[in-house]
N, C-alpha and C positions, 0 to 999 in steps of 0.2 A: 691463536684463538681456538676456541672449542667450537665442535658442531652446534653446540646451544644456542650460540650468538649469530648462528648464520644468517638471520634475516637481516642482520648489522652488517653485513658485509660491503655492500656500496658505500657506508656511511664512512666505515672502516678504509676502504682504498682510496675516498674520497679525501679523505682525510691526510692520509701518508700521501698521496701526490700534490699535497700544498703543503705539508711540513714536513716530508722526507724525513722524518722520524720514525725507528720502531718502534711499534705497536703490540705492547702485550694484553690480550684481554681473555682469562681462565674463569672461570666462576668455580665455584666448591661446591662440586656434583655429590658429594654425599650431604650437603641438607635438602629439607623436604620447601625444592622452591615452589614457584607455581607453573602453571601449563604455559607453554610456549604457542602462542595462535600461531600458525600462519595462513595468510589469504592467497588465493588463487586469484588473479584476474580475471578468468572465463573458462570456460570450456564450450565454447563454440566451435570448435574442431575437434572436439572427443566425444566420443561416445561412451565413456565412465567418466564418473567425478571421484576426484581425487580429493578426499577429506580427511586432516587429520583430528584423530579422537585423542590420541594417549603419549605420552611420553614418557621414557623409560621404564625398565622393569623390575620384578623381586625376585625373579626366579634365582640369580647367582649360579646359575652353572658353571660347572668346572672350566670348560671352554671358553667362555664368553666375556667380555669386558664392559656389556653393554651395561650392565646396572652402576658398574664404577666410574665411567664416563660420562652415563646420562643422570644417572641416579635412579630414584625409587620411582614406582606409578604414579603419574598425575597426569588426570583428565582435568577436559574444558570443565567450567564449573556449573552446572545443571542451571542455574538462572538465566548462561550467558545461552542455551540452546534453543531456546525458542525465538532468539533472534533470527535464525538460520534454520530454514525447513527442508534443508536436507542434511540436518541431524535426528529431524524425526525418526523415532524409531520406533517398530511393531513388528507384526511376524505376519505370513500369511497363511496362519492356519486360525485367524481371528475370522469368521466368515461375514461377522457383524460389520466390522467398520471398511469402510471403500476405500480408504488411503491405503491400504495393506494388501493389496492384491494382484497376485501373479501376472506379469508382462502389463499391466497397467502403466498407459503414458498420463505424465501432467498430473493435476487435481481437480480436471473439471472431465469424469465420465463421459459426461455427453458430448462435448466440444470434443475429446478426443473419438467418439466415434462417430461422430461425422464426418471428419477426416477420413477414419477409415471408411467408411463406408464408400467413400469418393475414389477412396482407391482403390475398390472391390469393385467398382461400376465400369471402370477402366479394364477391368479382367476378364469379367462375365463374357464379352461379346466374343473376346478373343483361343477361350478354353479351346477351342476347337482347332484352330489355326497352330495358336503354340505348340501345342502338342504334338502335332502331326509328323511322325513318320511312316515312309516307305516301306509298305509291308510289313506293317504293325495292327495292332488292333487298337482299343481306345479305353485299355487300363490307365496311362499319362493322362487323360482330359478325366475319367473320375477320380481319381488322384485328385488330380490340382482342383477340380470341383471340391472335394472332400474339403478341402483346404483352407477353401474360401469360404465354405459352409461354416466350417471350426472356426475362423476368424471372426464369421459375423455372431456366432453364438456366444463370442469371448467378447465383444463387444456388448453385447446386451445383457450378460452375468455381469458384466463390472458397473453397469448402469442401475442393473435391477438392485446391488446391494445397498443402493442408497437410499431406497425405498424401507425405512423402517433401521437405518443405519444409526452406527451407534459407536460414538470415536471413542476409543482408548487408549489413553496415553498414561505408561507409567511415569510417575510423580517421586520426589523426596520430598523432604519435608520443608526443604526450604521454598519448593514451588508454592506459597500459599494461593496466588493469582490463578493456576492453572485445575482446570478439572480435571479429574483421574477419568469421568465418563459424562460424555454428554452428545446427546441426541444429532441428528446428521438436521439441518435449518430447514424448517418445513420448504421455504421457499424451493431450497435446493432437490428437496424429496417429490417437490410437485414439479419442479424441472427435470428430473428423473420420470415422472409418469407420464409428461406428455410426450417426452422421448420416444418412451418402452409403445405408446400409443401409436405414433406417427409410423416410425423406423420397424414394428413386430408385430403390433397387433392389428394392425394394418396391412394388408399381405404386401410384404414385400415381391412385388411381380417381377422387380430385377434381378431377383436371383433364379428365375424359372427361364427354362432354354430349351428349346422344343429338341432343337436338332441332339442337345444330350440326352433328352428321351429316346428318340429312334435310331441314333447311333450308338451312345454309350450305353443306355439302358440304367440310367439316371435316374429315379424317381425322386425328382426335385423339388416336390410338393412334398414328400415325406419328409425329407429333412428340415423343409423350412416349419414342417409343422410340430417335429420335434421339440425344435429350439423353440418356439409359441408355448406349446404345453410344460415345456419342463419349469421357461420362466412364470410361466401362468398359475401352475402349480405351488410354486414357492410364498408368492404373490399371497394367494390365499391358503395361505395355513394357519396351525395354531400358534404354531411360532413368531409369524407374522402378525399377526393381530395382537398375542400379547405383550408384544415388545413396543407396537403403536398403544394400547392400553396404558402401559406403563409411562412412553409417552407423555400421552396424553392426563394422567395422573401426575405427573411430577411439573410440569408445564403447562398444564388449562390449552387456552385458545394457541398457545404459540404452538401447538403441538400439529404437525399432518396427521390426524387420525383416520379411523379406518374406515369412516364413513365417507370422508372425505375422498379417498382411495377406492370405494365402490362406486362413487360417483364420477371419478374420472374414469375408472373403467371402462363403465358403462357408454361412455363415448366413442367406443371402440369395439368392444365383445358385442354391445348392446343397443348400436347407433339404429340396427332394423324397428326397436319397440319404441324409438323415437323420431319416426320418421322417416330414415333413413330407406337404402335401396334395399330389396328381400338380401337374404342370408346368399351369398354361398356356401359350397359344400366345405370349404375348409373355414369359413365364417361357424358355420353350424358344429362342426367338431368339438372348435374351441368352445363354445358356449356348453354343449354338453361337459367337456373339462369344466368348467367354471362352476356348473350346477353338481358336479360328481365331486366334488373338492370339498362342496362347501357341504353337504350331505355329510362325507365324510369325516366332520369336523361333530356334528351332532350327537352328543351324550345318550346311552341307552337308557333307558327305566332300570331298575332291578327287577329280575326275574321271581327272586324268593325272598324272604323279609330278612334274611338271616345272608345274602348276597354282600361280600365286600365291597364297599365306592370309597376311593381314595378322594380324601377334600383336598378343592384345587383352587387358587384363584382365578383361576383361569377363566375369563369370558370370553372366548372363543367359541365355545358352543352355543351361546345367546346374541352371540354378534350372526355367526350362520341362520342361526334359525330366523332371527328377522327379517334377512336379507331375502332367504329364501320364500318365506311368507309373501312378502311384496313381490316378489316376481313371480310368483307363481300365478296371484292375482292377475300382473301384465300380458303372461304367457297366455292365459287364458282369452283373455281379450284381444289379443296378437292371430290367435285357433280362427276365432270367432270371424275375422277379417279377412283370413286367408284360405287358401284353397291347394290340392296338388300336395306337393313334398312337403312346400312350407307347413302347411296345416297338420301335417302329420308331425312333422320335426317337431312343433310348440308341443303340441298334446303329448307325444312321449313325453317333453324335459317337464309338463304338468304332474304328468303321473311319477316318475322319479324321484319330483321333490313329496309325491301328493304319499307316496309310501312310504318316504323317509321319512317325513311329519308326523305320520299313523301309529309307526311301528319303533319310535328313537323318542 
């Protein structure tokens, strides 16, 4: 028998030991048969999945027997792949959709970084203890702090791209049933932001450790405030808003739009101008991020009549400026209430937007 048939093998010995007969069974590898499946049972005890895609080749090299034996190319056939989702296929330099993303466990972002987060909480207390050696200093405990920093910020990128995610799957044409692009499920995008709310924008205070302050010399608030700003930033861009836009365009109400996305925010960046307890000082940061962002997004006037403006579809810039209109209003009313830092903090992020508004 041929390697083709080997998934017939049990069937095959099964067989000669009740008829003790031999068994010839060849097939004629030079036509164009079809793809040979075979199934795995599990991979519970691996850590790769063994998938086959293809069956024999064209190259005919001098060497080689493979193509006379196996025969020519044949893949699984495109209809049968979407049975099996881990024949999903994509790249991770797609920065849009979340299935495609570097060291990314599972399909569900959030479930998997809750886990990890549990296993980060297990670490924190210990940096100090692990690390320690005998007439060493306390490069090992920022190291492995570093580490754990890097983790949770790789958690919250693979969370935040779902916000405004956008699945690509290439297609043939016999996929009629499958979409080439379609939007990540509002549900899913707003389970994504109360995440990014609870687990970031929320000061994570377990990852802050006194003693790596005055031993390591740690600024532990720097880095947790990195990873805040960088997601934050992304959050509120133009790119963000017009890919919810389009969204939102191509899908009406099914769509997570951006308003929706400022209003979750705001239960977080924003919870002080709803009652909430005053600002901290890395509370306040962020919000100044949030108001620099969106500023930053504001279309200039033309300076002379004869000045180029490239036409855009872009509403990015009318989505900012309304946003910042109404909070400038709350900010003011927030001044008016408050006294000390807080009072001052409102009134700069008033005047910031109040010159952005003036002068864009």
């Amino acid at each position: 028998m041929g390697t083709k048939n080997r998934n017939a093998l049990p069937e095959i010995i099964n067989e000669y030991l009740e008829s003790r007969k031999r068994t010839v069974d060849i097939c004629d590898y030079t036509s164009n048969d079809v793809f040979e499946d075979m199934c795995n049972a599990g991979y519970e005890n691996n850590t790769r999945a063994f998938i086959k895609i293809q069956d024999g080749c064209n190259m005919f090299c001098t060497y080689c027997i493979i193509p006379y034996s196996r025969g020519r190319f044949r893949s699984k056939p495109i209809n049968k792949l979407k049975e099996d989702k881990r024949y999903t296929f994509g790249t991770e330099s797609d920065r849009d959709d979340p299935r495609n993303q570097n060291e990314d466990l599972g399909d569900d972002a959030m479930l998997a970084g809750t886990y990890g987060i549990k296993n980060l909480k297990r670490i924190m207390p210990e940096i100090i203890k692990w690390t320690y050696e005998p007439n060493e200093g306390y490069e090992k405990a920022r190291t492995l702090y570093s580490n754990v920093a890097g983790q949770f910020s790789l958690y919250m990128g693979h969370v935040a791209t779902n916000v405004a995610g956008i699945y690509s799957t290439p297609i043939s044409v016999e996929q009629t049933d499958v979409k080439a692009v379609e939007f990540v499920p509002k549900e899913i995008q707003k389970k994504a932001m109360a995440f990014l709310n609870k687990e970031l924008f929320t000061m994570p205070t377990w990852l802050m450790d006194s003693q790596l302050l005055e031993k390591a010399q740690v600024n532990t608030s720097s880095f947790i405030f990195s990873v805040q700003s960088g997601i934050l930033k992304g959050l509120l861009s133009s790119r963000t808003l017009d890919k919810m836009t389009t969204n939102e365009l191509m899908n009406g109400t099914k769509a997570y739009t951006s308003a929706e996305m400022f209003q979750d925010l705001r239960k977080s960046i924003w919870n002080d101008l709803r009652g909430g307890k005053r600002p901290d000082l890395n509370q306040r940061a962020l919000q100044k991020v949030y108001v620099n962002s969106l500023t930053a997004m504001l279309e200039k006037p033309k300076t002379n009549a004869n000045q180029y403006m490239p036409d855009s579809l872009s509403e990015a810039s009318a989505i900012a400026r309304g946003q910042l209109t109404d909070l400038r209003r709350d900010l003011a009313n927030a001044a008016s209430a408050s006294g000390g830092i807080y009072r001052s903090h409102y009134l700069n992020l008033k005047a910031l937007i109040d010159t952005a508004l003036e002068t864009k």
